[in-house]
N, CA, C and O atoms as a DFTB+ gen file, in Angstrom:
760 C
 N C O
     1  1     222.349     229.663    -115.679
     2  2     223.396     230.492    -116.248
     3  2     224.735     229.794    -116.050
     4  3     225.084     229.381    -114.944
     5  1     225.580     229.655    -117.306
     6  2     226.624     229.359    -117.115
     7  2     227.638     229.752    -115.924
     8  3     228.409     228.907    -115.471
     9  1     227.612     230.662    -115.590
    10  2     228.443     230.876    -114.695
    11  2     227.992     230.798    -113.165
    12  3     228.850     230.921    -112.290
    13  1     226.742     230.609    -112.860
    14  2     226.692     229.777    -111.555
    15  2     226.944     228.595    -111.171
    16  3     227.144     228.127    -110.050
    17  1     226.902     227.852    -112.860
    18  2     227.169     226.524    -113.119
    19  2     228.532     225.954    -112.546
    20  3     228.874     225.078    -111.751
    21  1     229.055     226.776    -113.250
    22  2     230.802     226.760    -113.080
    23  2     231.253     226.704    -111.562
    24  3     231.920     225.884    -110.932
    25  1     230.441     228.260    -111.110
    26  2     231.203     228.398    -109.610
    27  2     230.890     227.093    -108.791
    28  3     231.721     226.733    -107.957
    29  1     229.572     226.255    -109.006
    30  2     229.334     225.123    -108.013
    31  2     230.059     224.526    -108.555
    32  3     230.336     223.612    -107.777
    33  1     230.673     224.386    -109.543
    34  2     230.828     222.909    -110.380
    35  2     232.244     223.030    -109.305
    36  3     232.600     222.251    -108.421
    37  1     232.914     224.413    -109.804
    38  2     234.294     223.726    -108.572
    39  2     234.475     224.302    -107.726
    40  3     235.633     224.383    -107.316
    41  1     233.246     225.090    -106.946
    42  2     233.032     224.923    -105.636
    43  2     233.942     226.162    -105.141
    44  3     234.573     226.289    -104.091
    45  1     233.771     227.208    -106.469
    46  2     234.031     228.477    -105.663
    47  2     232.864     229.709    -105.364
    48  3     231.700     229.610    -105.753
    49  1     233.155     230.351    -104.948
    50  2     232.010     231.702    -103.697
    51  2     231.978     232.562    -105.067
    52  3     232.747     232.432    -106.019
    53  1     230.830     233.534    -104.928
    54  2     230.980     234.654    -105.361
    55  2     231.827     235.680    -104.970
    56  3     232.204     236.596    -105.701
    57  1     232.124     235.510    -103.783
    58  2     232.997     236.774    -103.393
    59  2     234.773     236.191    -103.681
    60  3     235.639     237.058    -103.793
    61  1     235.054     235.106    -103.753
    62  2     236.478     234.302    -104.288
    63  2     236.331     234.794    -105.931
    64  3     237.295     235.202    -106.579
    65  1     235.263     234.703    -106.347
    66  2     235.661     235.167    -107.841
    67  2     235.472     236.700    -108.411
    68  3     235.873     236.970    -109.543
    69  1     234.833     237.706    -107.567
    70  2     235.059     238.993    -107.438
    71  2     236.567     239.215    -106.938
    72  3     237.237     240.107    -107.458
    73  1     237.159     238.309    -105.812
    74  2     238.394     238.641    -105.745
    75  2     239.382     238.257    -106.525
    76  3     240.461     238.796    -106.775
    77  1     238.776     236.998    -106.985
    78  2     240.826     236.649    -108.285
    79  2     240.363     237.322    -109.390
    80  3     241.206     237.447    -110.278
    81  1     238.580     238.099    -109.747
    82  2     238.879     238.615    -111.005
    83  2     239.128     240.213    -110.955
    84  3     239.426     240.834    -111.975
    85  1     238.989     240.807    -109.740
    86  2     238.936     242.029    -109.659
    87  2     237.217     242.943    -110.075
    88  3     236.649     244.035    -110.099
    89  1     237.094     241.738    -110.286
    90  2     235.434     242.647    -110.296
    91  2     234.580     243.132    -109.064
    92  3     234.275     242.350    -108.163
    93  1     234.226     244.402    -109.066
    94  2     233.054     244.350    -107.578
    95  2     232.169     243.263    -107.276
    96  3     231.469     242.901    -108.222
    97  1     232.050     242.748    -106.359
    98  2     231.150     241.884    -105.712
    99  2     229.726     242.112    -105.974
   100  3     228.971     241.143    -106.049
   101  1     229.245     243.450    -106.137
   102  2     227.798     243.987    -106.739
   103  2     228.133     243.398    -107.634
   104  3     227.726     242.240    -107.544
   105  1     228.803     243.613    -108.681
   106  2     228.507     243.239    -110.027
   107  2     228.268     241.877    -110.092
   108  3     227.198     241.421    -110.494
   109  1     229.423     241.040    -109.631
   110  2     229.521     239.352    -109.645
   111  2     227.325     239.023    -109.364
   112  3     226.486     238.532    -110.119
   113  1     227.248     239.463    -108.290
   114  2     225.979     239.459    -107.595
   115  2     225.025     239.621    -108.346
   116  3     224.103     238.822    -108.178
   117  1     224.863     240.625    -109.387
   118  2     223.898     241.419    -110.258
   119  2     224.020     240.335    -111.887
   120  3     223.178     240.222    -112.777
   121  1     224.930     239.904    -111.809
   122  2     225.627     238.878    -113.302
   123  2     224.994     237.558    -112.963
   124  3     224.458     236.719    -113.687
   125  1     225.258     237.616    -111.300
   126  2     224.551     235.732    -111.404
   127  2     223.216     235.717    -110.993
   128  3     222.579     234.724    -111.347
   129  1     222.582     236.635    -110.282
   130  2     220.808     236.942    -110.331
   131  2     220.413     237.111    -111.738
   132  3     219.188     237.018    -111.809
   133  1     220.898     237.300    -112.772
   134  2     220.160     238.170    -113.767
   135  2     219.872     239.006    -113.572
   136  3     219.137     239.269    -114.523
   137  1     219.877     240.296    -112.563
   138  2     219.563     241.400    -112.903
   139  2     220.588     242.085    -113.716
   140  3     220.139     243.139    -114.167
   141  1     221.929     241.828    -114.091
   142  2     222.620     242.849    -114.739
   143  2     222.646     241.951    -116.394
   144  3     223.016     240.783    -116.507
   145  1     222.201     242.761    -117.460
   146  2     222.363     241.857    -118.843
   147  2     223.683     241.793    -119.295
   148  3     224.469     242.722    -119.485
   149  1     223.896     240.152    -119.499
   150  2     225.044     239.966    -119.624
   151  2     226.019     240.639    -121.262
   152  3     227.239     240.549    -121.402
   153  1     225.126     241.218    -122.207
   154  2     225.095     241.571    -123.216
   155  2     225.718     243.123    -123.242
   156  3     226.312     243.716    -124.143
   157  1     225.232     243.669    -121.494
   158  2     225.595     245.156    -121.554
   159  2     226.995     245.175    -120.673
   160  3     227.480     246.261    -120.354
   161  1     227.586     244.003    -120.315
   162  2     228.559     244.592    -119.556
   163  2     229.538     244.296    -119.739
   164  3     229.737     243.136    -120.100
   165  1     230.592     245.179    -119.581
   166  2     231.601     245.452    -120.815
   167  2     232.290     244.394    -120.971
   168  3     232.167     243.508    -120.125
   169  1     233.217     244.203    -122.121
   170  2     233.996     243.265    -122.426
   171  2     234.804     242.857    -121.600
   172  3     235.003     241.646    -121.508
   173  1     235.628     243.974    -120.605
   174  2     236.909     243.437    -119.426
   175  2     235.877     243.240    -118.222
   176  3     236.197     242.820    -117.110
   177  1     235.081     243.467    -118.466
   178  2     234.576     242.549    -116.867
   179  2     233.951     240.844    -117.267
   180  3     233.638     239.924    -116.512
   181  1     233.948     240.932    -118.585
   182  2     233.216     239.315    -118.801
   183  2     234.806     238.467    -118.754
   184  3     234.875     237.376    -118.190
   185  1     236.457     239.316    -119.628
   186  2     237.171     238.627    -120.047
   187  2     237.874     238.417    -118.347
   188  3     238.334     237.285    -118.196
   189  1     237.967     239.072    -117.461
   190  2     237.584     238.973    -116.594
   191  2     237.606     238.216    -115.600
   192  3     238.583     238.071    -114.866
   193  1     236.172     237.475    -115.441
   194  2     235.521     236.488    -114.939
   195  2     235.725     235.412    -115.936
   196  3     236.105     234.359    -115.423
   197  1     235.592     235.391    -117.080
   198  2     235.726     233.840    -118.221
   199  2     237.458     233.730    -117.554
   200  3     237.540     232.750    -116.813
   201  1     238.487     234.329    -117.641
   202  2     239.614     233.996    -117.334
   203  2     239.711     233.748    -116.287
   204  3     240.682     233.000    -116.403
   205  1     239.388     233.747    -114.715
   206  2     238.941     233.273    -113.596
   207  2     238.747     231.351    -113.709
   208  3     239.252     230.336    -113.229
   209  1     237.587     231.792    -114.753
   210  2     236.495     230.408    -114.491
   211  2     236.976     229.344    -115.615
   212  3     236.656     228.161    -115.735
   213  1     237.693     230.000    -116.262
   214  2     238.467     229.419    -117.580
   215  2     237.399     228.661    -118.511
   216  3     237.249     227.451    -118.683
   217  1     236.724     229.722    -119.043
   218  2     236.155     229.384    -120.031
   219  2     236.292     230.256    -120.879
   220  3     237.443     230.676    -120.996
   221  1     235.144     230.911    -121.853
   222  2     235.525     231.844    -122.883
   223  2     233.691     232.676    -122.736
   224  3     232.544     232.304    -122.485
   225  1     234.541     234.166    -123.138
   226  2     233.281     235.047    -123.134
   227  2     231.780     234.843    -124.015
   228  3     230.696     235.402    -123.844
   229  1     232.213     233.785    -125.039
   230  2     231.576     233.525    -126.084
   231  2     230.735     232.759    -125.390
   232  3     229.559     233.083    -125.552
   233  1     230.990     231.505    -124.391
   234  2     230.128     231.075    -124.121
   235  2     229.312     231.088    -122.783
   236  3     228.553     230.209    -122.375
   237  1     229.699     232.511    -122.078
   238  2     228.925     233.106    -121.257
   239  2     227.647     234.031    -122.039
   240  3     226.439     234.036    -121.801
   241  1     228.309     234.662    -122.879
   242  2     226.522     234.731    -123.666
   243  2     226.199     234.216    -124.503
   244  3     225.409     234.829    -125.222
   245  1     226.536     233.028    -124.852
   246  2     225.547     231.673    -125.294
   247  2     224.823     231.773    -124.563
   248  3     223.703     232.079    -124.971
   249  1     225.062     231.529    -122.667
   250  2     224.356     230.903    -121.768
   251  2     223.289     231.700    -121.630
   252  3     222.121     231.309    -121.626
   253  1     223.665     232.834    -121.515
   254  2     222.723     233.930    -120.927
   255  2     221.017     234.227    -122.549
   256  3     219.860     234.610    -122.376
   257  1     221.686     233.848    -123.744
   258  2     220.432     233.480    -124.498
   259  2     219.522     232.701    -124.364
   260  3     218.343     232.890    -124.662
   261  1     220.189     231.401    -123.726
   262  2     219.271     230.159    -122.948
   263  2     218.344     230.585    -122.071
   264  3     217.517     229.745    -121.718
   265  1     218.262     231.715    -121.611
   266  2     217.861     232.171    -120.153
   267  2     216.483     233.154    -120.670
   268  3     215.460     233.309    -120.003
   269  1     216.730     233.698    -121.892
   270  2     215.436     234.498    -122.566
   271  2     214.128     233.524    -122.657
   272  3     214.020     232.566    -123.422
   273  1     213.108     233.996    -121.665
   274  2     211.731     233.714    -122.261
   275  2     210.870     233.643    -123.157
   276  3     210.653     234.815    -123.461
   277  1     210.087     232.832    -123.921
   278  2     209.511     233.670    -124.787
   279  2     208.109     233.073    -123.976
   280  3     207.983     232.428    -122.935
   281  1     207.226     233.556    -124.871
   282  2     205.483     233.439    -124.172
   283  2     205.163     231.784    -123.936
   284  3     205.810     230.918    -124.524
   285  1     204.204     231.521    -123.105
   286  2     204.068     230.130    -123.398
   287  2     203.571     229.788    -124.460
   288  3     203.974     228.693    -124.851
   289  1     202.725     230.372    -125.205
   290  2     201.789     230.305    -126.427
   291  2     203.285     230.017    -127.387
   292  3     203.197     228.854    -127.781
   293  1     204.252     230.476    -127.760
   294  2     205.456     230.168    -128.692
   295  2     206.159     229.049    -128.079
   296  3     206.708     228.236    -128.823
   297  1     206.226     228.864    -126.438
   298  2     206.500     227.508    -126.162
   299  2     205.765     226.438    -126.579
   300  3     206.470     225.529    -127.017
   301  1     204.912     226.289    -126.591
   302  2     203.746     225.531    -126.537
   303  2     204.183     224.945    -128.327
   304  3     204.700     223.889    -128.693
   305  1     203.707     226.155    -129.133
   306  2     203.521     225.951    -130.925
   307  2     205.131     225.156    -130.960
   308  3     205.310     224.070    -131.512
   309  1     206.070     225.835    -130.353
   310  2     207.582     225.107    -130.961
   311  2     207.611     223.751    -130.610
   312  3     207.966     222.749    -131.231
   313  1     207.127     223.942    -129.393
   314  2     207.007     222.008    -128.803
   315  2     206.274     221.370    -129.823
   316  3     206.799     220.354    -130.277
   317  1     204.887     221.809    -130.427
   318  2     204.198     220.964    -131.056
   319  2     205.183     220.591    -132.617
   320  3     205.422     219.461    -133.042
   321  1     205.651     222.009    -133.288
   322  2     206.249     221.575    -134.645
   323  2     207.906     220.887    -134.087
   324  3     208.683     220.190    -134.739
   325  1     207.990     221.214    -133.175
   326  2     209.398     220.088    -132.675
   327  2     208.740     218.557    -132.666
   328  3     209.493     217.585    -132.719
   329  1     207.753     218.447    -132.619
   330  2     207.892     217.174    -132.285
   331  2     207.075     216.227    -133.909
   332  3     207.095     215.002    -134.031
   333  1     206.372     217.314    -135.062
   334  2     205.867     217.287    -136.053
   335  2     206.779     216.624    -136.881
   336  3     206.768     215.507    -137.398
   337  1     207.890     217.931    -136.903
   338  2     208.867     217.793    -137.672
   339  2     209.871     216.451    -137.317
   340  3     210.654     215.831    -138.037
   341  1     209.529     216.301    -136.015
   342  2     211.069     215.182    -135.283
   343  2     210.405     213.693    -135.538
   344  3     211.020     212.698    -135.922
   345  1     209.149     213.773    -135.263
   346  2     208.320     212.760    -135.156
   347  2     208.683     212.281    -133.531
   348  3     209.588     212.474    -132.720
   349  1     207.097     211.371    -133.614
   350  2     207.401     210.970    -131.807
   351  2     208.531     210.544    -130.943
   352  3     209.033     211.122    -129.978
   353  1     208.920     209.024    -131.683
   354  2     209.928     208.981    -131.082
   355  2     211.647     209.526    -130.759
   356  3     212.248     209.423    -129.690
   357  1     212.115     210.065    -131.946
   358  2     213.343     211.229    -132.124
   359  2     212.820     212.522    -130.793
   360  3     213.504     213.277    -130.101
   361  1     211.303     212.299    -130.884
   362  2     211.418     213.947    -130.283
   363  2     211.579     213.438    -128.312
   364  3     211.951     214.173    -127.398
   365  1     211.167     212.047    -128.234
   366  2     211.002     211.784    -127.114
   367  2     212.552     211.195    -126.607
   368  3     212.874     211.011    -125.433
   369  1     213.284     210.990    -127.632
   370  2     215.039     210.173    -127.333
   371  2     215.455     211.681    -127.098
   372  3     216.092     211.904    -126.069
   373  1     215.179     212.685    -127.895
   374  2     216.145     214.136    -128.011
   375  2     215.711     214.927    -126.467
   376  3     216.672     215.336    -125.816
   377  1     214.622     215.098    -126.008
   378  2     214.132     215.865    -124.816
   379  2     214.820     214.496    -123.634
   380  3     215.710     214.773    -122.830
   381  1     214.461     213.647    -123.699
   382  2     215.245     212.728    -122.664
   383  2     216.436     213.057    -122.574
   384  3     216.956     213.659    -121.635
   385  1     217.096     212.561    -123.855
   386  2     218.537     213.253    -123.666
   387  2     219.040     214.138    -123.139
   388  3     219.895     214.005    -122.264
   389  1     218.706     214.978    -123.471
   390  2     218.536     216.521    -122.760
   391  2     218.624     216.612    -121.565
   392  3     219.517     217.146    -120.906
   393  1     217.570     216.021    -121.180
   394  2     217.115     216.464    -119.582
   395  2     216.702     217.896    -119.598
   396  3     217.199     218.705    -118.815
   397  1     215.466     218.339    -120.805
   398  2     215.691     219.581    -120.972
   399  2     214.387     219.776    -119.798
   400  3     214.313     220.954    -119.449
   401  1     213.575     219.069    -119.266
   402  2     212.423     219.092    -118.485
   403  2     212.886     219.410    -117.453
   404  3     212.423     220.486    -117.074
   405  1     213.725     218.905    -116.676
   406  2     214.343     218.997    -115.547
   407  2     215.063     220.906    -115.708
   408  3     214.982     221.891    -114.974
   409  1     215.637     220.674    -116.884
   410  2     216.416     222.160    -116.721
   411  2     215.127     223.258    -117.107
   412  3     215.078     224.292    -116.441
   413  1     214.424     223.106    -117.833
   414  2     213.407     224.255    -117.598
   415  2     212.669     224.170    -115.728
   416  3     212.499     225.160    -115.016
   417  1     212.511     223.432    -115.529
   418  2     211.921     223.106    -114.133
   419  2     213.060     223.820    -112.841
   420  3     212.587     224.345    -111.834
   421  1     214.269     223.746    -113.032
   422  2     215.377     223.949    -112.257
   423  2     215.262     225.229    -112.732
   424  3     216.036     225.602    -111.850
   425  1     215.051     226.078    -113.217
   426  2     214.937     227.497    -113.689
   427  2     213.485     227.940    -113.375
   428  3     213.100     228.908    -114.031
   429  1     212.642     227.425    -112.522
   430  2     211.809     227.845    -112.245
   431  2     210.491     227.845    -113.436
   432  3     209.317     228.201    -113.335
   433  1     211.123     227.389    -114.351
   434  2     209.665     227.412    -115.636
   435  2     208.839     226.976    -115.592
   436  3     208.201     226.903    -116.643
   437  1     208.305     226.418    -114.429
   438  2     206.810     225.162    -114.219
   439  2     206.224     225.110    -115.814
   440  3     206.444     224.281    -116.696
   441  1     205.312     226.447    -115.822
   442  2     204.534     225.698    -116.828
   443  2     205.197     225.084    -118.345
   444  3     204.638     224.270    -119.080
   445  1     206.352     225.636    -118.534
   446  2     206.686     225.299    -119.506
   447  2     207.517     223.369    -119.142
   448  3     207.142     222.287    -119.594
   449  1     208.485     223.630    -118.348
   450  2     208.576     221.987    -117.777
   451  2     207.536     220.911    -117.981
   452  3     207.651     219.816    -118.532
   453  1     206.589     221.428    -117.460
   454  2     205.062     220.310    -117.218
   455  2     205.053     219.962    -118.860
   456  3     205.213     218.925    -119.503
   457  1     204.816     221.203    -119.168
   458  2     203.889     221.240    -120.684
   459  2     205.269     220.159    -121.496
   460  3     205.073     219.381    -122.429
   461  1     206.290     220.358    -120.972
   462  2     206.948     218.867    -121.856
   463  2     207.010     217.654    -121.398
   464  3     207.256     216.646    -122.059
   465  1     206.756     217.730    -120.092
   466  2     206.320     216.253    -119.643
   467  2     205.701     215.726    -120.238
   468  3     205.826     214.800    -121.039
   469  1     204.329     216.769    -119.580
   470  2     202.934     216.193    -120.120
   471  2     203.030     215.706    -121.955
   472  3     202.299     214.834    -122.424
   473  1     204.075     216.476    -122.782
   474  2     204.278     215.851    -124.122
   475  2     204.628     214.657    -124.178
   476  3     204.077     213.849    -124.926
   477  1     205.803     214.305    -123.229
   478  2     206.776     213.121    -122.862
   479  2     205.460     212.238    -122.717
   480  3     205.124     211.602    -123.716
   481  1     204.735     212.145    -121.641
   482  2     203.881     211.458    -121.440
   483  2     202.638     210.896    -122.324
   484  3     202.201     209.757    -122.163
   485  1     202.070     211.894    -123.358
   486  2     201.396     211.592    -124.075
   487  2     201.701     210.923    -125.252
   488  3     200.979     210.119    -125.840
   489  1     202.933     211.341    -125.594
   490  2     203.504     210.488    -126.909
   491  2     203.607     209.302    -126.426
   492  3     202.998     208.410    -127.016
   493  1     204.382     208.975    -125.254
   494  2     205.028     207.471    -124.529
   495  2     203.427     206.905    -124.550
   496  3     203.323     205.818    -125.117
   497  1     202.372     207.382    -124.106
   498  2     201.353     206.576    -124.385
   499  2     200.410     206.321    -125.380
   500  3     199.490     205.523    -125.200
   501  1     200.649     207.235    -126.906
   502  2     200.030     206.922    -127.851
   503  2     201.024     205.819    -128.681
   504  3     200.688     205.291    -129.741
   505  1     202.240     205.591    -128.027
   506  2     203.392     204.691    -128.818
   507  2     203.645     203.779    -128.445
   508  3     204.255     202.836    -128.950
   509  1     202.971     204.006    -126.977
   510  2     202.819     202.433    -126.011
   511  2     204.134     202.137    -125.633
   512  3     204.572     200.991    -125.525
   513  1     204.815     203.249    -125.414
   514  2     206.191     203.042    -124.728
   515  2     206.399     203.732    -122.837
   516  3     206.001     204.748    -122.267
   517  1     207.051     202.776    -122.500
   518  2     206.976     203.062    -120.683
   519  2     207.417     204.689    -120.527
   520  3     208.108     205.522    -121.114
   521  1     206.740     204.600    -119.602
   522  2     207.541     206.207    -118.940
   523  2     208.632     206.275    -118.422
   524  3     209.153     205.341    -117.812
   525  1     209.117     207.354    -118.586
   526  2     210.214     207.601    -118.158
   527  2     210.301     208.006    -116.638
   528  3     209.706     209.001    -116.224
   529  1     211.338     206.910    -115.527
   530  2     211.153     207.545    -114.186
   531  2     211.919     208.559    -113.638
   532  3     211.910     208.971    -112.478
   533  1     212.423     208.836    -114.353
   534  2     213.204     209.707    -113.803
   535  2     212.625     211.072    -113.438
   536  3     213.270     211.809    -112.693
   537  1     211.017     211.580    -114.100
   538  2     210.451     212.475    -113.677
   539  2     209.309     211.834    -112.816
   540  3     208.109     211.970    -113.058
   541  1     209.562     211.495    -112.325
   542  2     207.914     210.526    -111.355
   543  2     207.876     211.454    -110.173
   544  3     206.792     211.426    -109.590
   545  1     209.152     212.613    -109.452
   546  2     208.977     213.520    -108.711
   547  2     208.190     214.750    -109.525
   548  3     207.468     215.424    -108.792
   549  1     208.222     215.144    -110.938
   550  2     207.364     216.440    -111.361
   551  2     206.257     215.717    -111.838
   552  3     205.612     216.349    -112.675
   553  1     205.718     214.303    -111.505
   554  2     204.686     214.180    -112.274
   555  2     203.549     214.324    -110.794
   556  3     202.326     214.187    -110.741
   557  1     204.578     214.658    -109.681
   558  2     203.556     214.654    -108.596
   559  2     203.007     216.622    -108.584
   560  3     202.167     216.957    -107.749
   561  1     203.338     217.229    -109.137
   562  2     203.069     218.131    -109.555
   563  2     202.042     219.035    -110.441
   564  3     201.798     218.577    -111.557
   565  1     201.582     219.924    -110.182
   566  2     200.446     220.496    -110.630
   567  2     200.619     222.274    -110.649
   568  3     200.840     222.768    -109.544
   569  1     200.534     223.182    -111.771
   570  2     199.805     224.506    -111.573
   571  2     199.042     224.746    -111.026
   572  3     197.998     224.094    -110.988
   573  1     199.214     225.528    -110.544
   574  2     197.974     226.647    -109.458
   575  2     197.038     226.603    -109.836
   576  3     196.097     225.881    -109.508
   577  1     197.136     227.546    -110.778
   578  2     195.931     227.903    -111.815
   579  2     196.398     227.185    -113.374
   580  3     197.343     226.913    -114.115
   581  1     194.804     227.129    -113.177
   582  2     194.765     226.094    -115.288
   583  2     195.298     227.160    -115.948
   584  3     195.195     228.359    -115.690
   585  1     196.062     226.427    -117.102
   586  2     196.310     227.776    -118.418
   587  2     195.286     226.960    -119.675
   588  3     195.102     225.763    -119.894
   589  1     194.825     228.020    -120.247
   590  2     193.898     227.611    -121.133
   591  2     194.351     227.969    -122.231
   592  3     195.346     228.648    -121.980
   593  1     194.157     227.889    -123.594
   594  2     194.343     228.308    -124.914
   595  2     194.232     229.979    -125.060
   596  3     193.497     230.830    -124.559
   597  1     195.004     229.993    -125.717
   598  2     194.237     231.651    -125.915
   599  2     193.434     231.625    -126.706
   600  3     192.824     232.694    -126.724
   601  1     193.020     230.795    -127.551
   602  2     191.440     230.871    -128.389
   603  2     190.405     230.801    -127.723
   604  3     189.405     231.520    -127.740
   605  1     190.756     229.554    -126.881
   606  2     189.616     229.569    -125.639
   607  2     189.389     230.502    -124.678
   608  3     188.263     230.718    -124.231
   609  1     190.482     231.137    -124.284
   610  2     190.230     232.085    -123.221
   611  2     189.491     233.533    -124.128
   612  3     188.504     234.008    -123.566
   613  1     189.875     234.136    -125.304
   614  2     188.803     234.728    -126.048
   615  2     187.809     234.310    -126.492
   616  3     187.048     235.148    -126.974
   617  1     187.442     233.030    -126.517
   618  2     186.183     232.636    -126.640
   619  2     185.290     232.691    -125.851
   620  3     184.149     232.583    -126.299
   621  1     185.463     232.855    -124.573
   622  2     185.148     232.490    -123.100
   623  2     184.628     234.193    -122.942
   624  3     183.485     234.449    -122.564
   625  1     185.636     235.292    -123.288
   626  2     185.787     236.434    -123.094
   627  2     184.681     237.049    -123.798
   628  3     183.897     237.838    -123.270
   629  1     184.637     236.656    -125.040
   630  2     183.702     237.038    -126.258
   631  2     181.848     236.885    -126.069
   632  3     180.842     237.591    -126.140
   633  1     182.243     235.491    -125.794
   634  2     180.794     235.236    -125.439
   635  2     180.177     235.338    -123.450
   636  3     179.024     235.109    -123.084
   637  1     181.269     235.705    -122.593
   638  2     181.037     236.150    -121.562
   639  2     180.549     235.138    -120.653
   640  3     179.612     235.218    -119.859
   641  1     181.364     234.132    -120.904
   642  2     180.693     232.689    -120.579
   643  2     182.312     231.857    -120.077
   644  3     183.497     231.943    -120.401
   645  1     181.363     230.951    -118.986
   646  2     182.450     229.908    -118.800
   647  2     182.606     228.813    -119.320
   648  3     183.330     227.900    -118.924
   649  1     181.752     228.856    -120.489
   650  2     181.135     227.356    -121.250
   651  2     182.295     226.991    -121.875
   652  3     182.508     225.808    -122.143
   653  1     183.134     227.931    -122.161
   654  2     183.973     227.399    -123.314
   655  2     185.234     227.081    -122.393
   656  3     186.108     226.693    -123.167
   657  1     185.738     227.070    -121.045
   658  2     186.397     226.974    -120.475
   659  2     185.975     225.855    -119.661
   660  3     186.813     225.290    -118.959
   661  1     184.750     225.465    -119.677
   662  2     184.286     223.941    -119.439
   663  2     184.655     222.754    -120.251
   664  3     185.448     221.817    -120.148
   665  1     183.686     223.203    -121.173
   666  2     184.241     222.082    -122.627
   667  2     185.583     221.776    -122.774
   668  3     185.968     220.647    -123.080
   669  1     186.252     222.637    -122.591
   670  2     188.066     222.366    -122.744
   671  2     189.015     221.511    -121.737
   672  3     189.962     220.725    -121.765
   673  1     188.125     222.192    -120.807
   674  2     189.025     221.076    -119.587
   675  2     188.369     219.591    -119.583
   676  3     188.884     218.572    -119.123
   677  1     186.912     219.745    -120.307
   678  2     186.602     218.464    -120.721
   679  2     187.223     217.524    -121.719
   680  3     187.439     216.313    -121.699
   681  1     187.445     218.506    -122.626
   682  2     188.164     217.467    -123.856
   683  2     189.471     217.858    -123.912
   684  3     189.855     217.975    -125.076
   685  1     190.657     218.210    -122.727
   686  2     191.707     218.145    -122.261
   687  2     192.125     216.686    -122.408
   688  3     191.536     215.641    -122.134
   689  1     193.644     217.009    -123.062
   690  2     194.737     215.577    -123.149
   691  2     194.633     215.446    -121.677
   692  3     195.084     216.312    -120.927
   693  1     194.031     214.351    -121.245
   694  2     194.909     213.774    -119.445
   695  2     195.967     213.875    -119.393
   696  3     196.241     214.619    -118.452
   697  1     197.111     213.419    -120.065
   698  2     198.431     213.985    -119.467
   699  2     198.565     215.130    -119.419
   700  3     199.414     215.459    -118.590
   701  1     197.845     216.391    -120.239
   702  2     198.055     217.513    -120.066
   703  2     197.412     218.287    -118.508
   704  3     197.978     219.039    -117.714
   705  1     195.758     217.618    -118.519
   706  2     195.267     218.113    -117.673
   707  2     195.506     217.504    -115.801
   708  3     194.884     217.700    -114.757
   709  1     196.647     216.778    -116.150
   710  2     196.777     216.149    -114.672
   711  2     197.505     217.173    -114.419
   712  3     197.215     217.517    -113.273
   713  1     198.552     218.085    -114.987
   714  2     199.248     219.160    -114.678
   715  2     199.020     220.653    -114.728
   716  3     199.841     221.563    -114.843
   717  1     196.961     220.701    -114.548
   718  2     196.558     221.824    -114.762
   719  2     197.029     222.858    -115.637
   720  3     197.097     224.050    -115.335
   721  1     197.487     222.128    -117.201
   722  2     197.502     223.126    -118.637
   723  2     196.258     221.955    -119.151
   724  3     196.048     220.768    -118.900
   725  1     195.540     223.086    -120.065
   726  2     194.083     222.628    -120.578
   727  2     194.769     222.475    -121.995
   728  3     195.651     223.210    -122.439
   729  1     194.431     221.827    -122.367
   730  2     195.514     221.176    -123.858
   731  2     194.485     219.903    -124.488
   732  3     194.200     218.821    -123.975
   733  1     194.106     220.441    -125.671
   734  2     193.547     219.185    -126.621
   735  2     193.922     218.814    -127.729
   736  3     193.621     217.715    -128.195
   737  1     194.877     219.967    -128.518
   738  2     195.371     220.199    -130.099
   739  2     196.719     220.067    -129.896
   740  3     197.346     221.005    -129.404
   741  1     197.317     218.930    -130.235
   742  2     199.023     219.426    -130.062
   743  2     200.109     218.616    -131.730
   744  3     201.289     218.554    -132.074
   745  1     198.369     218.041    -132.423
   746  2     199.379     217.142    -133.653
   747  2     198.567     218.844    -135.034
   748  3     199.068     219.644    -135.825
   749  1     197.748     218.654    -134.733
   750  2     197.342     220.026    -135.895
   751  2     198.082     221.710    -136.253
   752  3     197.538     222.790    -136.485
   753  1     199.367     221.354    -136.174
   754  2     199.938     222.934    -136.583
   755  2     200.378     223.163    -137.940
   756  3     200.884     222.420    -138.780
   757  1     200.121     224.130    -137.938
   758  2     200.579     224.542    -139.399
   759  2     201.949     225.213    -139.173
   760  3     202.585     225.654    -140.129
C-alpha cells in the first residue's frame, strides 16, 4: 500500500502522521493493515493524510486497487494470455522490469509470486536465455501444499480417484512443479 510505502520511504511513525494529520491513530492503524477500505473513508481523512505525505488522494486509491485479489485460477489464465499476447521475450523484459515477483511475494502472495517465477523460468528455458539472479532466494522456495488445476481437481473428485492428481504432477512443467503448483498447459488459452 502506498502509504506504508511513503511512511518508510521518509521514515515517519504512524503515530507522527496521525499527529500532523489530525487523524485518530485507530484509523491511521486500520488504513495501513487493510482492515479499513480505503474507498469508504471519507474524503477529509484521505485529503488529510495525502497532504501530510504529500502526495494526492488519487493515488492512494490507485494503490489500494493493486492490493485486490482475484482467484488464482484468473491469476494463472492472465499470466498465460499476458504472456500470449506479449510473446516470450517482452513478457519476460516487462515482469523483470517490474520486479512484479518480488512485489507479489512482499505482499505475502506465494502462490501467485512462484507461479511467475516458475513462468520466468520456463520461458528463460524454452528461449535458452540465463536466469535471472536476482530471484535465486524464492527459487529456494516451495508451497506447502500442491495446487492443482481445477479441471484436475474435479476430475479427481468425479471419478473419486487420485489417478488424475498423479498423472498431473507427472506431466507437470518442472519449473512449475519445483514450486509445488502442478502446471502442464500454460501456451493453449483461448
Amino acid at each position: 500500500m502506498l502509504i506504508n510505502e511513503k511512511l518508510e520511504k521518509i521514515n515517519m511513525t504512524k503515530y507522527r502522521l496521525s499527529k500532523d494529520s489530525g487523524v485518530p491513530q485507530a484509523t491511521i492503524n486500520d488504513i495501513c493493515s487493510g482492515k479499513a477500505d480505503l474507498e469508504k473513508c471519507s474524503a477529509g481523512t484521505l485529503y488529510k493524510i495525502a497532504k501530510v505525505l504529500g502526495i494526492s488522494i488519487e493515488s492512494i486509491l490507485d494503490s489500494a486497487k493493486d492490493d485486490i485479489r482475484s482467484s488464482f485460477e484468473i491469476f494463472k489464465s492472465n499470466t498465460c494470455h499476458h504472456v500470449k499476447d506479449m510473446g516470450d521475450l517482452d513478457f519476460i523484459v516487462v515482469v523483470l522490469e517490474s520486479d512484479e515477483v518480488r512485489k507479489l511475494y512482499n505482499k505475502h502472495w506465494y502462490p501467485e509470486a512462484l507461479y511467475l517465477l516458475a513462468m520466468l523460468d520456463y520461458l528463460s528455458r524454452i528461449n535458452e536465455i540465463p536466469l535471472c539472479s536476482k530471484y535465486n532466494d524464492l527459487r529456494m522456495r516451495k508451497l506447502e501444499k500442491p495446487i492443482y488445476p481445477v479441471g484436475v481437481l474435479l476430475n479427481s473428485e468425479v471419478l473419486k480417484s487420485d489417478e488424475p492428481l498423479r498423472i498431473a504432477e507427472k506431466e507437470a512443467i518442472p519449473e512449475f512443479r519445483r514450486f509445488n503448483i502442478i502446471e502442464s498447459e500454460v501456451r493453449n488459452v483461448v
